[in-house]
C-alpha positions in Angstrom: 0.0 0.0 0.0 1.2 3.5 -0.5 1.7 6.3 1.9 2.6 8.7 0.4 32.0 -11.7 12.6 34.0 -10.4 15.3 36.2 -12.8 17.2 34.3 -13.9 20.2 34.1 -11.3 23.4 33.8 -12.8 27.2 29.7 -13.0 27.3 28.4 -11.2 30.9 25.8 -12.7 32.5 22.7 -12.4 30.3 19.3 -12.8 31.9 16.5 -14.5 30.3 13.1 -13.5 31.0 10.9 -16.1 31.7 7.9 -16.8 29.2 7.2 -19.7 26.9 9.4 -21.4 25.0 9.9 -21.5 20.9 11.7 -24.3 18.6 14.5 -22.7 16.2 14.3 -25.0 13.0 17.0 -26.8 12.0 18.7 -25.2 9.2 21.7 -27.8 8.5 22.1 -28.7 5.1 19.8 -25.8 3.9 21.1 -23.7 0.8 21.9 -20.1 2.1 18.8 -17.8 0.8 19.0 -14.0 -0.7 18.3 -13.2 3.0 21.2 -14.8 5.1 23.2 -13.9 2.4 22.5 -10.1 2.5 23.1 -10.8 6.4 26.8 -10.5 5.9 26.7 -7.0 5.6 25.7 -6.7 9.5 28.3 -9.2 10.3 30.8 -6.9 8.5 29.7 -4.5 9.9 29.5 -5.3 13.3 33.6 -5.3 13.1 33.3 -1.7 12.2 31.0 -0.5 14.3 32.3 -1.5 17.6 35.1 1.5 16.6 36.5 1.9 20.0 38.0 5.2 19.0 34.5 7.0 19.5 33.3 7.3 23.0 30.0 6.9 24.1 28.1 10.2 24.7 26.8 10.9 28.3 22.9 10.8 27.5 20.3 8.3 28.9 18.3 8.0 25.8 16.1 5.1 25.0 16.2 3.5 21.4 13.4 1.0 20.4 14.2 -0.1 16.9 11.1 -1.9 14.8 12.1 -2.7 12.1 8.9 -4.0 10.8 6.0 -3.1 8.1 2.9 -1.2 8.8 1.5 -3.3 10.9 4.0 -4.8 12.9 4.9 -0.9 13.9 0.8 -0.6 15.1 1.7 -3.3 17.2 4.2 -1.5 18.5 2.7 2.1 19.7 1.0 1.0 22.4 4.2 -0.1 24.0 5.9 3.4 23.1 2.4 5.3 24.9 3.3 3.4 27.9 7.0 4.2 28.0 6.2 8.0 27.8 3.8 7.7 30.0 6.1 6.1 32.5 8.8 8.0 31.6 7.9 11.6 30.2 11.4 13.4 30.7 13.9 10.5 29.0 14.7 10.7 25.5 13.1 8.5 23.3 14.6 8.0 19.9 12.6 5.1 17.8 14.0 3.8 14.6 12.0 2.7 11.8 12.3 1.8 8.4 11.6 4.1 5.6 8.3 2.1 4.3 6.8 3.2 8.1 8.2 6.3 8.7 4.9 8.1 7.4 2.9 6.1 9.8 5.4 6.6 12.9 5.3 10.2 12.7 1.2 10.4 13.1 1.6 9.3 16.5 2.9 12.4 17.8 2.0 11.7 21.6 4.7 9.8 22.3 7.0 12.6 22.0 9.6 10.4 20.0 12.4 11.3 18.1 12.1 9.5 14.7 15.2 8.6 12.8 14.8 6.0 10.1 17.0 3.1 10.1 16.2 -0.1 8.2 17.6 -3.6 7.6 18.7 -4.0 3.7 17.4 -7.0 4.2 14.8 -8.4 1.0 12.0 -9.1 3.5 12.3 -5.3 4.2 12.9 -3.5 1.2 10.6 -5.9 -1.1 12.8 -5.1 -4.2 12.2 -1.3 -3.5 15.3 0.6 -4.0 14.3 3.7 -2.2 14.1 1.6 0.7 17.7 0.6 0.7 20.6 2.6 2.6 24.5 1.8 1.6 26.6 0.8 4.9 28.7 3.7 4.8 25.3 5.2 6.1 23.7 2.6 8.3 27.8 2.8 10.1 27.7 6.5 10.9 23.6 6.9 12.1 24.7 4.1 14.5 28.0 5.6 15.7 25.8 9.2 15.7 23.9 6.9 18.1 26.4 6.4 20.3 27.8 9.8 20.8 24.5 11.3 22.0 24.8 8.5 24.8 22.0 5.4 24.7 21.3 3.9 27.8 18.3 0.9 26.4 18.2 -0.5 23.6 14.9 -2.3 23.1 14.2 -4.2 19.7 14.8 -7.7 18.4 18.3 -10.2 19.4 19.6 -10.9 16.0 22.3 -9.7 13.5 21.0 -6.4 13.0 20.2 -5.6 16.3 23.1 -6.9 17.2 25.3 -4.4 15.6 23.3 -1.2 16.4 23.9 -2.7 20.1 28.0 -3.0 19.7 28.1 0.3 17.7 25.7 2.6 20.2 26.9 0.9 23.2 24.2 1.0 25.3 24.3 -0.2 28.9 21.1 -2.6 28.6 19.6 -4.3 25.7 16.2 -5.9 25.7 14.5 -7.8 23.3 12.6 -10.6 21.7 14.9 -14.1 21.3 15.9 -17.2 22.8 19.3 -16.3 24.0 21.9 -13.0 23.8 23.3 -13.1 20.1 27.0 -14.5 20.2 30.1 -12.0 20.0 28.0 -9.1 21.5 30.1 -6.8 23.7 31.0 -7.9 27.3 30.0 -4.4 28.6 26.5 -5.0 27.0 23.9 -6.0 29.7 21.1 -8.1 28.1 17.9 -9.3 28.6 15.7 -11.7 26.4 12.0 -12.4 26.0 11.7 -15.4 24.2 9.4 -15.8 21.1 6.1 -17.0 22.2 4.0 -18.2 19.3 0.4 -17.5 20.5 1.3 -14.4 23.0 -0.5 -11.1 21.2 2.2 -9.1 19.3 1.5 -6.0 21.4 1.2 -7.4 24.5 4.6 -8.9 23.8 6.5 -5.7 22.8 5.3 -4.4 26.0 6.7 -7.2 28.0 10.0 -5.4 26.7 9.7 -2.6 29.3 9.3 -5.2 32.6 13.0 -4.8 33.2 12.7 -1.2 33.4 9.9 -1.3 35.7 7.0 -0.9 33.6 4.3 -2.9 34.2 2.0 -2.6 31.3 -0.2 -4.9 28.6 -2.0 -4.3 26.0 -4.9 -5.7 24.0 -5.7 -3.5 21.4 -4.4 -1.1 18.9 -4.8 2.3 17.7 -5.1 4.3 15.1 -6.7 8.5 14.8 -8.6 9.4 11.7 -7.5 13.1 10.9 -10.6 15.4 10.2 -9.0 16.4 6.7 -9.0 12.3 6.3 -12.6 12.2 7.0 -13.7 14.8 5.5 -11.7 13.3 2.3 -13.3 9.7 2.7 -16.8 11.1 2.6 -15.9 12.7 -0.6 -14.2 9.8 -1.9 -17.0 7.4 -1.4 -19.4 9.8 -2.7 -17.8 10.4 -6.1 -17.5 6.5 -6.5 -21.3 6.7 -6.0 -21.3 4.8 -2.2 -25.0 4.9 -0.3 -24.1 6.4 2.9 -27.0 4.9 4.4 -26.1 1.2 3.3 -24.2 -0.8 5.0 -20.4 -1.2 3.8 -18.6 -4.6 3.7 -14.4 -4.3 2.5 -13.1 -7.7 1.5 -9.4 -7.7 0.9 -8.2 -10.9 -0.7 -4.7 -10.6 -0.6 -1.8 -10.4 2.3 1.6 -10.1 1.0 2.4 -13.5 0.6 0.5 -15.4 -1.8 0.5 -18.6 1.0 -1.3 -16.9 3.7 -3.9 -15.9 1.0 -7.6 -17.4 0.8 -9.0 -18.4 -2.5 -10.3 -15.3 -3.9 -13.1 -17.3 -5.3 -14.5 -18.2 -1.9 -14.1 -14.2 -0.6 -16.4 -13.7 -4.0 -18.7 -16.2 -2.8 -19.0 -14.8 0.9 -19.6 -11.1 -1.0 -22.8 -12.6 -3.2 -24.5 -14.1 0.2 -23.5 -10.6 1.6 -25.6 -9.1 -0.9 -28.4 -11.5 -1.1 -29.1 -12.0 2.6 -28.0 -8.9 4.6 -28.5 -5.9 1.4 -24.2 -4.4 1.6 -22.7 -2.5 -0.3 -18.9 -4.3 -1.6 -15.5 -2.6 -2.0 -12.7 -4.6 -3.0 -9.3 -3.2 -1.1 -5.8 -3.7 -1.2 -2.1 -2.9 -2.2 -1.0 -2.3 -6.1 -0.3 -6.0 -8.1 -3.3 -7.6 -6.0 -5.6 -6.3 -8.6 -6.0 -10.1 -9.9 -7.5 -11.6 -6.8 -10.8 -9.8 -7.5 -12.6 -12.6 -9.4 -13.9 -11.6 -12.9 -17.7 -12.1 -11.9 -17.0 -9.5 -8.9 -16.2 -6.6 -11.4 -19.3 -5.1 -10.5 -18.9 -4.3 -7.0 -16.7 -1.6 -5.7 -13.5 -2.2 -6.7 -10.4 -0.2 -5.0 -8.0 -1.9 -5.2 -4.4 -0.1 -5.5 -6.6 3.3 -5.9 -6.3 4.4 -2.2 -3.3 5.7 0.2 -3.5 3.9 3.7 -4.5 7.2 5.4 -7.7 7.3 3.2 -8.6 3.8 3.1 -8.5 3.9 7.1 -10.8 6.4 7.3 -13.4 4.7 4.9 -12.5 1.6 7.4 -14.5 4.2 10.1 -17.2 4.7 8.0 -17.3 0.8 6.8 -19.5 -1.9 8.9 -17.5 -5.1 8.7 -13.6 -5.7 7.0 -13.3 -9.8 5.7 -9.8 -10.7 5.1 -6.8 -12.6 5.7 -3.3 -11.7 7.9 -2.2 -8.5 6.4 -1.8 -4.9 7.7 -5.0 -3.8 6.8 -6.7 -6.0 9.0 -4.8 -4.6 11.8 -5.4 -0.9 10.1 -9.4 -2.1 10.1 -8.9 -3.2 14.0 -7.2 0.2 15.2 -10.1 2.2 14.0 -12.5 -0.3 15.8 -14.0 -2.0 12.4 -15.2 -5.4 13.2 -13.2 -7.9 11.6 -13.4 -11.8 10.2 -9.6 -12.8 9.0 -8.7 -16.5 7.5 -5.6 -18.1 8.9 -3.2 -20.5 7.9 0.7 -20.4 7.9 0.6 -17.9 10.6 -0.8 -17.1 14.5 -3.8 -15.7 15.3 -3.3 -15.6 18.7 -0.2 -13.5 18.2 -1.2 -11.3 15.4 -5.3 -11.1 15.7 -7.3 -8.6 16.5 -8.3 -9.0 20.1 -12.1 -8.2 21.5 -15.8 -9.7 20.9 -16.1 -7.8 17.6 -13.3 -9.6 16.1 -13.6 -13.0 14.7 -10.4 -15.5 13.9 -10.8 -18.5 11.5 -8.2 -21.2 11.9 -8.9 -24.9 11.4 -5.3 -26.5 11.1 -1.7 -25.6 11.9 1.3 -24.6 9.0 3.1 -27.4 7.8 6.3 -28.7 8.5 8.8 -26.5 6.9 6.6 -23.7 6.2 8.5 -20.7 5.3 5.6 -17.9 5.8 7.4 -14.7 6.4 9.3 -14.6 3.0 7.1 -13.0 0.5 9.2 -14.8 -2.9 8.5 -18.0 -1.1 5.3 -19.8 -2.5 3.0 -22.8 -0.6 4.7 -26.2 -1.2 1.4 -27.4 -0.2 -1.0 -26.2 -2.0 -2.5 -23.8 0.2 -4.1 -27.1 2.7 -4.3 -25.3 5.7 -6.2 -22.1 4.0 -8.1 -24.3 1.8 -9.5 -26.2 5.3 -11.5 -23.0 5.8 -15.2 -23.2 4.3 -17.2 -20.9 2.8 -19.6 -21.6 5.7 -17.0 -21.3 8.1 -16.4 -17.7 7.3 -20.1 -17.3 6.7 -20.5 -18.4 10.7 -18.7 -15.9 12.1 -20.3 -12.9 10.1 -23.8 -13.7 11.2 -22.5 -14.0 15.0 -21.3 -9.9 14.3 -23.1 -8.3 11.5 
């Protein structure tokens, strides 16, 4: 959617906090993919950054570095609300990539310095050169970092985090993983959540802030409609001829990765019993190149998708009765603006990444399979879809009538 290897340092004692527990697959005998590949750069990295010619600075900033799309950074504001909140002198400096710095900035509240910093990593910049920074840049931000003085860094225990942590020094790093990454700096304190499968993706990021002495959870997240964005929704719908007075169903068929992806021609049938039994209006949503999972016999509904910007299509969200879809940002954009929801799942977690609350509605009815590699966009389903298939038609159709 559019808006606009070191050699090995003494370890100190790392502390693990305690939560449930997560298998790491075995990756022996696997052929290295684009990803571990580009991976090298942080490991190269990392022996530059650590520059022990650069002292660090005497502040007591906080960093918290999500690296994630537009939805995993939702998932992440409540956490950064309650650290303000807790904490409303410190400096809080939050890193995100360039395809959610427009997003980041709305959220003006939390009183955080934004500086954008993201992994050149092919999960990240999905082929986007815009979204790519050279290492001579990612290697001076970091060491900038370090002489303003970092006291916490809070964001995930793997390669890259692990060289923002040697190059800014900071005296405590927190974050999600099984154990302290290998060859971090002795003088490094840190502290890791493991990866729980099923524990919600907000609730989890504010775990992060229990060794600072934040207490907080969270079970929801949020999202503000501008009045401009209203005011430009209402327009919108009217000019593509929308009754205001009808109810509004948005169906978005895809997700980013083709796997996690129900059939589009079961979303078309859910949108003709829509029509026949409960009288709703259609619109079709989603990102640019999903155009083809609108069925051909649905060409007559509202079709938008690729013709909105994320800050409009939320606010038609607020206007909208009921959002159908699968796991994809815009079902977490239609839960932050308190849109009842039905989402199909597959290859990934509900309980970690669904909406929470009685007007959302989760359909899972098996687990991945073995050697499911969901979270890599080029990947496609070895399995022919089997765990979205095993969601009916009247499964879906089940859960609408229980909210709509």
């Amino acid at each position: 959617m559019r808006w606009l290897n070191a050699p090995k340092a003494e370890e100190p004692d790392s502390i693990l906090l305690p939560a449930g527990t997560g298998k790491i697959g075995d990756r022996q005998g696997r052929k290295k993919s684009p990803d571990e590949m580009e991976k090298w750069r942080y490991i190269l990295l990392d022996f530059a950054g650590r520059a022990p010619f650069i002292r660090r600075g005497a502040g007591r900033a906080i960093v918290v570095f999500s690296p994630g799309h537009l939805g995993d950074v939702l998932h992440v504001v409540p956490m950064l609300k309650a650290l303000r909140s807790a904490k409303p002198k410190i400096k809080i400096i939050w890193l995100v990539g360039p395809w959610s710095e427009a997003l980041a900035r709305r959220f003006d509240e939390i009183s955080a310095e934004i500086r954008v910093f993201g992994p050149n990593l092919p999960n990240f910049t999905r082929k986007n050169p815009n979204f790519r920074q050279n290492a001579w840049f990612q290697w001076k931000f970091a060491l900038e970092l370090r002489k303003i003085g970092v006291e916490t860094l809070i964001g995930p225990l793997d390669g890259v985090g692990r060289f923002l942590a040697n190059a800014i020094c900071p005296k405590l790093w927190i974050g999600m993983g099984d154990r302290r990454p290998p060859r971090v700096l002795r003088e490094i304190q840190t502290i890791a959540q493991p990866y729980e499968k099923d524990r919600y993706e907000a609730d989890a990021w504010c775990g992060l802030l229990k060794p600072l002495g934040i207490e907080e959870t969270a079970d929801r997240l949020e999202y503000e409609v501008k009045p401009g964005e209203n005011a430009a929704a209402e327009a919108y719908l009217r000019a593509e001829g929308v009754d205001l007075g009808c109810p509004l169903v948005l169906i978005a068929p895809g997700s980013g990765w083709s796997g996690k992806n129900w059939l589009p021609e079961r979303f078309a049938e859910v949108a003709e019993w829509l029509k026949a039994e409960k009288g709703v209006q259609i619109a079709w949503v989603g990102a640019p190149g999903e155009e083809n999972l609108v069925p051909e016999a649905q060409k007559g509904d509202l079709n938008w998708v690729g013709r909105t910007t994320i800050p409009l299509l939320a606010a038609i969200m607020a206007k909208s009765q009921l959002f159908i879809g699968n796991d994809a940002g815009l079902l977490h954009f239609a839960a932050a603006v308190g849109l009842p929801t039905v989402s199909i799942w597959g290859p990934t977690s509900p309980g970690k990444w669904g909406p929470k609350g009685p007007i959302h509605r989760q359909i899972r009815k098996v687990e991945r399979c073995e050697g499911c590699i969901y979270w890599d966009y080029r990947e496609k389903c070895r399995h022919d879809h089997a765990c979205m298939k095993a969601v009916t038609v009247e499964d879906v159709k089940l859960q609408i009538i229980q909210l709509f």
